[in-house]
C-alpha positions as CSV (number, residue, x, y, z in Angstrom):
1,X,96.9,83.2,108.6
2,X,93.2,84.4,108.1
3,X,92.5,86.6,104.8
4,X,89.4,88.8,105.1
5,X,86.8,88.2,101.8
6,X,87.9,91.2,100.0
7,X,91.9,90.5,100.2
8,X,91.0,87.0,99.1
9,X,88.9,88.9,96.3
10,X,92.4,90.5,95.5
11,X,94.7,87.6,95.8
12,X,92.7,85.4,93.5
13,X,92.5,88.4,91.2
14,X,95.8,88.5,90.8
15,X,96.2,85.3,90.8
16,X,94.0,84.2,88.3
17,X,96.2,87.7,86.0
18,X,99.3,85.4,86.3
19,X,97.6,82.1,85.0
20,X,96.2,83.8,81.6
21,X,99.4,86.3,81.6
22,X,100.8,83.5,78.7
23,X,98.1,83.2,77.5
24,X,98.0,79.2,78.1
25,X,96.4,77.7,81.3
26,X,98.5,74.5,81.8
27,X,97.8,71.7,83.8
28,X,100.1,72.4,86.7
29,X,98.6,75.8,87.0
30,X,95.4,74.1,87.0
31,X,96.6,71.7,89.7
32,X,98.1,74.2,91.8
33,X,94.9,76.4,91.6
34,X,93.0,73.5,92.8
35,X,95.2,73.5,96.0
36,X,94.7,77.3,96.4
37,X,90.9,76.6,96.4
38,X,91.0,74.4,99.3
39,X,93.7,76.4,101.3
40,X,91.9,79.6,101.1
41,X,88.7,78.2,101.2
42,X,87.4,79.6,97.6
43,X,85.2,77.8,94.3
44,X,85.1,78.5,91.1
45,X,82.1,81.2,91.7
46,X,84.7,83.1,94.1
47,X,86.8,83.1,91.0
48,X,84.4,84.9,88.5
49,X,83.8,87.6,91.5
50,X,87.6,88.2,91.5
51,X,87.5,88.7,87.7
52,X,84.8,91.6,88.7
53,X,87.4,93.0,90.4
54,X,89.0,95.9,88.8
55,X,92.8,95.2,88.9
56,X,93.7,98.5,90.8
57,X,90.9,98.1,93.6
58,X,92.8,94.4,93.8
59,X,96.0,96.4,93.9
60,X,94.6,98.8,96.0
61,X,93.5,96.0,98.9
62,X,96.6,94.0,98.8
63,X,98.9,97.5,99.6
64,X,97.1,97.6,102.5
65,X,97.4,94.4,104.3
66,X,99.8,93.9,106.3
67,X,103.7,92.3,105.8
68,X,103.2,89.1,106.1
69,X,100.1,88.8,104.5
70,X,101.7,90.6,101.4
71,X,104.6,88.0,101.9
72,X,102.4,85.3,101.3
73,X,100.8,87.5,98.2
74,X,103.8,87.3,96.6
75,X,105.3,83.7,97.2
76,X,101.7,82.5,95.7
77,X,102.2,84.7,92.7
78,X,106.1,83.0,92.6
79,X,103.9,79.4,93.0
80,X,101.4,79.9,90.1
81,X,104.2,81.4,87.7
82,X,106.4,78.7,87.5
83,X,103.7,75.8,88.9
84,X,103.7,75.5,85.0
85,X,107.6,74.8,84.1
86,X,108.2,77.6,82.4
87,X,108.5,81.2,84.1
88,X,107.1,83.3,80.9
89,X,108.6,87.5,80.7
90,X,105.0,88.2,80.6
91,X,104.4,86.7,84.1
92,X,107.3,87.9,85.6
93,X,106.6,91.9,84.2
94,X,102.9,91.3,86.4
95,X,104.1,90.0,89.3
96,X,107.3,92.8,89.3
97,X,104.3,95.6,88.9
98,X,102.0,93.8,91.8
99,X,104.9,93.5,94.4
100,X,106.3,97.1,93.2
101,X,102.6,98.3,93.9
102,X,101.8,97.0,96.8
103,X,105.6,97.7,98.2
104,X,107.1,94.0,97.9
105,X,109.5,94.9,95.1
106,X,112.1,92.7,96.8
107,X,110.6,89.9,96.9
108,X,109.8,88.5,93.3
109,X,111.3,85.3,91.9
């Protein structure tokens, strides 16, 4: 499944939201990023333009892809929260209120 530049934008966004959500950036996150990178074809530079991003614009873009793509959205955001061992309440709250926004409620951890 292709993901234009700007929902990639988003997805790493958010993203990126649930790795620092703790606080901590631990090595599986870091490991599971590094996977992401390759998958979806982004660097580190991509990274620091999805940081740009203002979280509602990156909200905004992944409501309007379509299903599946937002299915992927959130098993990634699933991926990176527990890619560390522990699923923290502070993770789980963002990825509720992405999913919720972008019409996925039903399909968080």
């Amino acid at each position: 499944m292709e993901f234009t530049k700007k929902e990639k934008l988003a997805m790493v966004k958010m993203i990126d939201y649930v790795i620092l959500a703790d606080s901590q950036v631990a090595p599986g996150e870091m490991n599971l990023l590094t996977q992401l990178m390759e998958r979806f074809n982004f660097d580190t530079f991509f990274i620091g333009k999805a940081r740009d991003l203002k979280k509602k614009q990156a909200l905004d873009i992944l409501g309007k892809m379509e299903l599946e793509k937002k299915k992927v959205v959130a098993k990634l955001l699933d991926e990176v929260a527990i890619s560390d061992g522990f699923l923290h309440e502070k993770e789980v709250n963002l990825i509720m209120e992405t999913l919720q926004h972008i019409g996925m409620e039903n399909e968080s951890c």
